[in-house]
N, C-alpha and C positions, 0 to 999 in steps of 0.2 A: 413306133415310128423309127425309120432307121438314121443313124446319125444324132440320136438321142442319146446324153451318157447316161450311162446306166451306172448302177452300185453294184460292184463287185466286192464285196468285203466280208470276209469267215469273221461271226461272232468269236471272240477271246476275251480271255481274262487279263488286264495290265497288271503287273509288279510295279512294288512300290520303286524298287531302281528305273522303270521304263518312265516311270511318273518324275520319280527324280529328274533325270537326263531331259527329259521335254521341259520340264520349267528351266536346265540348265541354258538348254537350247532357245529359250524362248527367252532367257535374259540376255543373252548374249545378242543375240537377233533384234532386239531392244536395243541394244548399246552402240551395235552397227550400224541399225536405221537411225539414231543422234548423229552418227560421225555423219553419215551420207549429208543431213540436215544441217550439219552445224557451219556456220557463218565464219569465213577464214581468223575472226582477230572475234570471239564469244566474249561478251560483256561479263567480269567478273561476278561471281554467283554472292548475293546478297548478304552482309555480313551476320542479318539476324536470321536467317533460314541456315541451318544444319544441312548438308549434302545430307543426299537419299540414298538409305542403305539398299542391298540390293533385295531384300525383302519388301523393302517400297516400292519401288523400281518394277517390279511385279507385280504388287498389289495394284500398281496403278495399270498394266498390262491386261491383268484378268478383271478389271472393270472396264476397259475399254467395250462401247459398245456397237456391238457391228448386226446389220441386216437380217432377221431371219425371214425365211420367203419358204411358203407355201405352195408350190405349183401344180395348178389344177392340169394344164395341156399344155402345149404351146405349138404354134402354126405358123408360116412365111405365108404370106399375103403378097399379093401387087400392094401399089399407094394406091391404084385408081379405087380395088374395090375397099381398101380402107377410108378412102375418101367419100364412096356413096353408102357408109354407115347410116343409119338412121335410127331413130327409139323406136325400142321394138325390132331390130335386125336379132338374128339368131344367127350367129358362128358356130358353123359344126368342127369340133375335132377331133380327130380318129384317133382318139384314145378312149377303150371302154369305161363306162359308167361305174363298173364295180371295179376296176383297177387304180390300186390305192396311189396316193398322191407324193411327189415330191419334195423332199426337204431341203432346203437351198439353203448353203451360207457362201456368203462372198462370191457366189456364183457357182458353188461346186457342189454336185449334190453329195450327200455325205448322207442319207436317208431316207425312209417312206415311213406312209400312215396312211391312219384311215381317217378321216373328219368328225367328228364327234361336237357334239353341242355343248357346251360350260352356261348352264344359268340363260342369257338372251344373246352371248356371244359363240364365235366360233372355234374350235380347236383342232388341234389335232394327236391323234393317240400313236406314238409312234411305235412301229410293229417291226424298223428293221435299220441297224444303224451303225455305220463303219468306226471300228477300233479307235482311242483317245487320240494312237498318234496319228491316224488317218484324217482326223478331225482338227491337231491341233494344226498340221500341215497344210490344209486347206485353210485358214487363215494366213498364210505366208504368202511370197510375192508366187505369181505364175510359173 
């Protein structure tokens, strides 16, 4: 479909220095979205809790946990015929059956697969997937 984003991203290898500089970058990015948040006169910080070093500070960063989304198709509708839905309606959308699925974080695709089964749940096998720092960027603001 046209006006779909697509993944354009060359499989690479990341150095431990690229790895570096993204956590550097992600702490800092941390630190600037507190100023953005923080309240003109901040309630002194708690005498028996120790300030977080910035290895906390991160760790609390990379457990933060955000949306992953599957995406089978996706199609613009009127509301009228979303409105005469019914059980049992069938939506066509013109994306082929054998063409593998999208992998959504924060709204950005950053990936594809194919669906695979796990035991009685669903999966997915991912077969194509944009570079650390294309991925840790697509967590950032727009």
């Amino acid at each position: 479909m046209t006006g779909e984003p697509r993944l354009s991203c060359a499989m690479s290898s990341v150095s431990q220095a690229e790895i570096d500089a993204l956590l550097v970058d992600a702490t800092s990015f941390a630190a600037e979205a507190a100023e953005e948040l923080a309240q003109p006169e901040p309630p002194p910080p708690a005498p028996d809790l120790p300030p977080l070093s910035a290895g906390q500070q991160l760790a609390r960063i990379l457990s933060v946990r955000v949306p992953v989304i599957v995406q089978l198709a996706r199609r613009a509708m009127p509301v009228g015929a979303i409105r005469d839905f019914s059980v049992g309606a069938i939506i066509e959308f013109e994306k082929p059956v054998e063409e593998q699925l999208d992998l959504v974080i924060s709204n950005r695709l950053i990936g594809h697969g194919i669906c695979v089964k796990v035991g009685e749940n669903f999966g997915l096998r991912v077969t194509q997937i944009c570079d650390r720092v294309q991925r840790v960027r697509s967590l950032g603001p727009g």
